[in-house]
C-alpha positions as CSV (number, residue, x, y, z in Angstrom):
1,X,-66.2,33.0,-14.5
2,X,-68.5,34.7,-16.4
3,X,-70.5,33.1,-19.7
4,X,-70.6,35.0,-22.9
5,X,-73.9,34.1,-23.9
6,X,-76.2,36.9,-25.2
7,X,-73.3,39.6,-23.9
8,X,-73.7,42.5,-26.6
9,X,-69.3,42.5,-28.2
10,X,-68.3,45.8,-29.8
11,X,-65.6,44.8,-31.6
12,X,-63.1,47.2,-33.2
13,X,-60.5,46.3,-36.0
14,X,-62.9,43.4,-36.7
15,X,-62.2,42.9,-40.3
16,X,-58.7,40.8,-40.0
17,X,-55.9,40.0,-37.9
18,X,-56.8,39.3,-33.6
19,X,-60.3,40.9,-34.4
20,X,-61.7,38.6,-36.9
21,X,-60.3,35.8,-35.2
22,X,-61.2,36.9,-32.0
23,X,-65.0,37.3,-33.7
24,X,-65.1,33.9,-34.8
25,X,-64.4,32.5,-31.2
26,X,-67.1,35.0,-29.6
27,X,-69.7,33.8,-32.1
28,X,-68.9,30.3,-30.9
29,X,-69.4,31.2,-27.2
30,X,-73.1,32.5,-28.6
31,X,-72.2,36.4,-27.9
32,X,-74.2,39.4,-30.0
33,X,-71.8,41.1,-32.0
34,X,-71.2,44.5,-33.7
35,X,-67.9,44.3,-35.7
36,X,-66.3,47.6,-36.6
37,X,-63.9,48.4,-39.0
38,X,-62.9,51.0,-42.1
39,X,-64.3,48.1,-44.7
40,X,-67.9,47.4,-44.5
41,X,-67.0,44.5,-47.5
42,X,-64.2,42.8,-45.2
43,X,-66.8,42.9,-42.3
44,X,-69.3,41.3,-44.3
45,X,-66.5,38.6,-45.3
46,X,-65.9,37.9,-41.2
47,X,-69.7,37.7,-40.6
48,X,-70.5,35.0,-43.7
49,X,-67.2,33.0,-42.3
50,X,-69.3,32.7,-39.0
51,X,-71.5,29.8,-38.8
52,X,-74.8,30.3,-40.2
53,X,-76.2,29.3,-36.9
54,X,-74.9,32.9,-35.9
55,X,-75.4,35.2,-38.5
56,X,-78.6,36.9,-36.6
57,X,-76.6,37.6,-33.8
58,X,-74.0,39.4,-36.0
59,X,-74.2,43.3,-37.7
60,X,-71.8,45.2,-39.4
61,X,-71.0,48.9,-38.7
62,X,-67.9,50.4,-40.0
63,X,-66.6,53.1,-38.3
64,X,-63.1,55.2,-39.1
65,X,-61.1,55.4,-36.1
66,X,-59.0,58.3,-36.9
67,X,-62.7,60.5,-37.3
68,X,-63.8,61.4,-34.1
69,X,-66.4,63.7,-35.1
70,X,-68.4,61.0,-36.1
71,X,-67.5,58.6,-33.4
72,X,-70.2,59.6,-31.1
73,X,-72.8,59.0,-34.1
74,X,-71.3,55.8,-34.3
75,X,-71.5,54.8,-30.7
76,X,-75.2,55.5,-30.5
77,X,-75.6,53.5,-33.7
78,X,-74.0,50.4,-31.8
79,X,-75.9,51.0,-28.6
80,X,-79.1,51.0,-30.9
81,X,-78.1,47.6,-32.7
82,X,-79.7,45.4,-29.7
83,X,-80.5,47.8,-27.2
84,X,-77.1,48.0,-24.8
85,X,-73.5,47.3,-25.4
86,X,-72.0,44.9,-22.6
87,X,-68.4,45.1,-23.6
88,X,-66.4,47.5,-26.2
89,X,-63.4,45.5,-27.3
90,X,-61.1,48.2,-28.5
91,X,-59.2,46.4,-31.0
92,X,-58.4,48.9,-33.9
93,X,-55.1,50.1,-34.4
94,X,-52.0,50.2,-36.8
95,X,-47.9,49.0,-36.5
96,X,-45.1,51.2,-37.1
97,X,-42.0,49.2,-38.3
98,X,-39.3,52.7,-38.7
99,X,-36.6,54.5,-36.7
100,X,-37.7,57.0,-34.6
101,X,-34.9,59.7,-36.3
102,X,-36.9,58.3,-39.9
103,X,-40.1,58.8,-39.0
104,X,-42.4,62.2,-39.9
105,X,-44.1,63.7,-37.0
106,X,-47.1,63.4,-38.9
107,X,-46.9,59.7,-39.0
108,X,-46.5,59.7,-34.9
109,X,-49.8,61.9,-35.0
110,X,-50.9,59.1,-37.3
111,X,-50.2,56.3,-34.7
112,X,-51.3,58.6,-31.9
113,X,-55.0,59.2,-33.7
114,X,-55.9,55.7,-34.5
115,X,-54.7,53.5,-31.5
116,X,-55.0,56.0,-28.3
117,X,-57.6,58.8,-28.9
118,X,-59.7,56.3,-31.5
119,X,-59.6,54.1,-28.7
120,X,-60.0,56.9,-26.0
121,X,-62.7,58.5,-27.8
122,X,-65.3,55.2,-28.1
123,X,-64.4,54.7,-24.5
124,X,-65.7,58.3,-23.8
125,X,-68.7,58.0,-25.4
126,X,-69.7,55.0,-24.6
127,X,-68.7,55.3,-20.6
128,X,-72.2,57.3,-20.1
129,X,-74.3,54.1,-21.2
130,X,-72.1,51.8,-18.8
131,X,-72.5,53.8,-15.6
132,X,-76.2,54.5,-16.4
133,X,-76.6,50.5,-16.4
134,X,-74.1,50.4,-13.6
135,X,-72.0,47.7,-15.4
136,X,-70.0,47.1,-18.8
137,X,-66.1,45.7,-19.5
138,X,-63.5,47.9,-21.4
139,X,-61.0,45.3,-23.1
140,X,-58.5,47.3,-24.8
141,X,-55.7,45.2,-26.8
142,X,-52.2,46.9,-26.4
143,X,-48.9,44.9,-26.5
144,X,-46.2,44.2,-24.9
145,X,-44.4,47.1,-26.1
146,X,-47.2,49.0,-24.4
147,X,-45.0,47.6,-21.3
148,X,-41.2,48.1,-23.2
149,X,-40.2,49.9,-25.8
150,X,-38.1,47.9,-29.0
151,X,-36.7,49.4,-31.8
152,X,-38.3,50.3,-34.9
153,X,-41.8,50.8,-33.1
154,X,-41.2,54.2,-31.9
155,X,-44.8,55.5,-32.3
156,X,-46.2,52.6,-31.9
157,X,-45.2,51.6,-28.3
158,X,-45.8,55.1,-27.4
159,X,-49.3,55.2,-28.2
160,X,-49.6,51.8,-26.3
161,X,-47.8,52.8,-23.1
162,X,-50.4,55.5,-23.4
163,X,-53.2,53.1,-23.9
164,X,-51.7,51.7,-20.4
165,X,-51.5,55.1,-18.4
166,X,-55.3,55.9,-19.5
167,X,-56.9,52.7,-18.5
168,X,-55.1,52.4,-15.4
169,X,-56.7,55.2,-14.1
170,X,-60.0,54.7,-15.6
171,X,-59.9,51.7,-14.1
172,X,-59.0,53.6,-10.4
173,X,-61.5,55.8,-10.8
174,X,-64.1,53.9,-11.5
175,X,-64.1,51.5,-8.8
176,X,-65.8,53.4,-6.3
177,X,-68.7,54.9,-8.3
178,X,-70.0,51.8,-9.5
179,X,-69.5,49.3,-6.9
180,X,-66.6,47.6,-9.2
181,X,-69.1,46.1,-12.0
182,X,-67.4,48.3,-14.7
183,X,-64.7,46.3,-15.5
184,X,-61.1,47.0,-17.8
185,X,-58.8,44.7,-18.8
186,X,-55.8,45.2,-20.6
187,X,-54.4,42.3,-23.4
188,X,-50.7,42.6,-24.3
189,X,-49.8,40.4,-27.1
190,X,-46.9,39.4,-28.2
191,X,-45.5,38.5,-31.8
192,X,-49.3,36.9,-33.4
193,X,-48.9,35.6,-36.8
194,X,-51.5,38.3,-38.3
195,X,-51.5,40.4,-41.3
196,X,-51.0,43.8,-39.6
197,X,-47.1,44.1,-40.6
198,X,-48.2,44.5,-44.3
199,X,-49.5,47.7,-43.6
200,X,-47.7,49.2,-40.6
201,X,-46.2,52.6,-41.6
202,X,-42.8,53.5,-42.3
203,X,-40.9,56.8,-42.0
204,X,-43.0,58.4,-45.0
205,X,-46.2,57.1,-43.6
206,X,-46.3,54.7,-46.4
207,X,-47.1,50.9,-45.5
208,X,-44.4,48.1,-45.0
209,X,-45.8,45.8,-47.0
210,X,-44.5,42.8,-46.0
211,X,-44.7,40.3,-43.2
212,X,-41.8,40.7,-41.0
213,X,-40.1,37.7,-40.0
214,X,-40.9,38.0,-36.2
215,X,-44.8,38.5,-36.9
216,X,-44.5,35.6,-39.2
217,X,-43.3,32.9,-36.6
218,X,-45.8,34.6,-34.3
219,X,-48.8,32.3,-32.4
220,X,-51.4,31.9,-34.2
221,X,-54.6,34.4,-34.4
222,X,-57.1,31.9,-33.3
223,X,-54.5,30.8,-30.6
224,X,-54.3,34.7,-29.1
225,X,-58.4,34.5,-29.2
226,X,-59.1,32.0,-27.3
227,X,-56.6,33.5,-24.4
228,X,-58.4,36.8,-25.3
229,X,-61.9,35.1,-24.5
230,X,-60.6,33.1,-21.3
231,X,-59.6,37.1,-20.5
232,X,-62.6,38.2,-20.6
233,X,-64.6,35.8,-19.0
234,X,-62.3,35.9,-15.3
235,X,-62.7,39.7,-15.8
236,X,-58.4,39.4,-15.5
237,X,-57.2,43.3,-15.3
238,X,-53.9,42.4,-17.4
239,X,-52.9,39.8,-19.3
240,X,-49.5,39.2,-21.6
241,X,-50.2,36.1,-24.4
242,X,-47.8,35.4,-26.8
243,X,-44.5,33.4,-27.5
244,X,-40.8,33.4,-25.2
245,X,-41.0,37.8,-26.0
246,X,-43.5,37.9,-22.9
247,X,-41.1,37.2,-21.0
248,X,-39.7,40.9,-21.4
249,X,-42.2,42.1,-19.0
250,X,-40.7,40.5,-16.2
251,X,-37.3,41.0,-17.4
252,X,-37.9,44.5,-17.3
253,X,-39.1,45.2,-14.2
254,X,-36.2,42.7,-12.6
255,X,-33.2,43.6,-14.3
256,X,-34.1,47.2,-16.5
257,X,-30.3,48.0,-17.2
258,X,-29.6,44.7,-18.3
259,X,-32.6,44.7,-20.5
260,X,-31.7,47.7,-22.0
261,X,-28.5,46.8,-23.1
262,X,-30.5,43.4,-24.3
263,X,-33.2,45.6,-26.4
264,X,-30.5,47.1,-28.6
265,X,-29.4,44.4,-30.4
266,X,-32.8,41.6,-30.0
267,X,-34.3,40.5,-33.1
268,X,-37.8,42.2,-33.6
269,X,-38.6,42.2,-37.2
C-alpha cells in the first residue's frame, strides 16, 4: 500500500460534496493539494476548514469544467503549483434528476460537457506530464449508474458509463508503455448524503433544488472519503462504496432480465 505523504492531489469538484470531504481526509494523510472548482470563495472555505497545520500544503485554482479552451492553461497552472502532479482526482460533475422524454438535448450536452469531456479533457492534458515522469494515478469518481442505468438519470448515467468505456481503455493502453506505474482507478458511489441533488438539472436545465430522499439517507461524505483514500492507496482499478444499492452491480451482471424488470419500479429519488 502506498503512503500519501507529499503526493501532489489534483482535486476536481473540490468545493463541496465527496471533494471537500475527500480534501479534508487527504490533508490528514499529509498530501499537497490543488483543489479545483467554479468558486474560488468555496475553495478558500475547504482550505481554512483544513487544519492550520496544513494550509501550506494547500492552493486554490478554480477551473470551469465545461471550458476546455482554457483547460490546458489550467493544467499547466497545476503542474506549476509544486512542480509535478502525482494524481488528478477527477471529481467534478453534475446530477440529472428528469425523464429522458423531459429532458432538452441541450441539457444531455450539458451533462455530457462537464462529467465526460471536462473529465476527458484534464486527463488529456495532463497524460503528457505522467508518461514523461513515467508514473501518475488517474482516479475518476463515476457511480454506480456508470455500471446500470435507473430512471430519472438519463444523462447522467450516460455520461458515466462513458466515463467507464474511456478509462478502461486508457487503462489497456497504457500498461505496456509505461511499465504499469500509470495507474486508473475507477470509484462508483452509491447514494452519499451530499449536497449535489440541490442542483442536479431537470428537463429545462434548471436545478432541482432539493435533496432527494434517496441522497438524503445516503452514507455519509466523510464515510465515502475514507474508502476513496483506502482506494487510492492499494492502487484498486474499481471500487463500488455505498449503502445495500451496490449491490446492483452484481445483480446485474447475474440476473440482467430480472433486474430490469426490478429497475422499473425501485425507489431512487
Amino acid at each position: 500500500m502506498g503512503s500519501l505523504q507529499g503526493k501532489v492531489i489534483w482535486i476536481t469538484g473540490a468545493s463541496s460534496g465527496i471533494g471537500e470531504a475527500l480534501a479534508y481526509a487527504l490533508a490528514e494523510r499529509g498530501a499537497r493539494l490543488i483543489l479545483s472548482a467554479r468558486r474560488k470563495e468555496e475553495l478558500e472555505r475547504v482550505r481554512g476548514n483544513c487544519s492550520p497545520s496544513t494550509h501550506a500544503n494547500i492552493r486554490t485554482l478554480p477551473l470551469d469544467l465545461t471550458k476546455t479552451e482554457t483547460l490546458k492553461l489550467s493544467t499547466d497552472a497545476a503542474i506549476q503549483v509544486f512542480g509535478h502532479v502525482d494524481i488528478l482526482v477527477n471529481n467534478g460533475g453534475i446530477s440529472q434528476r428528469s425523464f429522458a422524454k423531459d429532458t432538452l438535448i441541450e441539457v444531455d450536452r450539458q451533462i455530457m460537457e462537464v462529467n465526460y469531456f471536462g473529465a476527458v479533457a484534464l486527463t488529456k492534458f495532463i497524460l503528457p506530464h505522467f508518461l514523461a515522469r513515467k508514473q501518475g494515478h488517474f482516479v475518476t469518481v463515476s457511480s454506480v449508474t456508470g455500471i446500470f442505468g435507473t430512471p430519472y438519470r438519463s444523462g447522467y448515467a450516460a455520461s458515466k458509463h462513458a466515463l467507464h468505456g474511456f478509462f478502461d481503455s486508457l487503462r489497456a493502453e497504457l500498461w505496456k508503455d509505461v511499465e504499469e506505474k500509470i495507474t486508473v482507478t475507477m470509484i462508483c458511489p452509491g447514494f452519499i448524503h451530499t449536497p449535489i441533488t440541490l442542483s442536479a438539472v431537470t428537463g429545462d436545465g434548471s436545478p432541482l433544488g432539493k435533496m432527494d430522499d434517496a441522497q438524503y439517507k445516503g452514507k455519509p461524505a466523510s464515510w465515502c472519503a475514507a474508502r476513496i483514500v483506502n482506494a487510492i492507496e492499494k492502487k484498486k482499478e474499481e471500487v463500488y462504496i455505498g449503502g445495500i444499492e451496490t449491490l446492483g452491480v452484481r445483480f446485474k451482471r447475474l440476473l440482467p432480465k430480472l433486474f430490469s424488470r426490478y429497475m422499473r419500479t425501485a425507489k431512487v429519488r
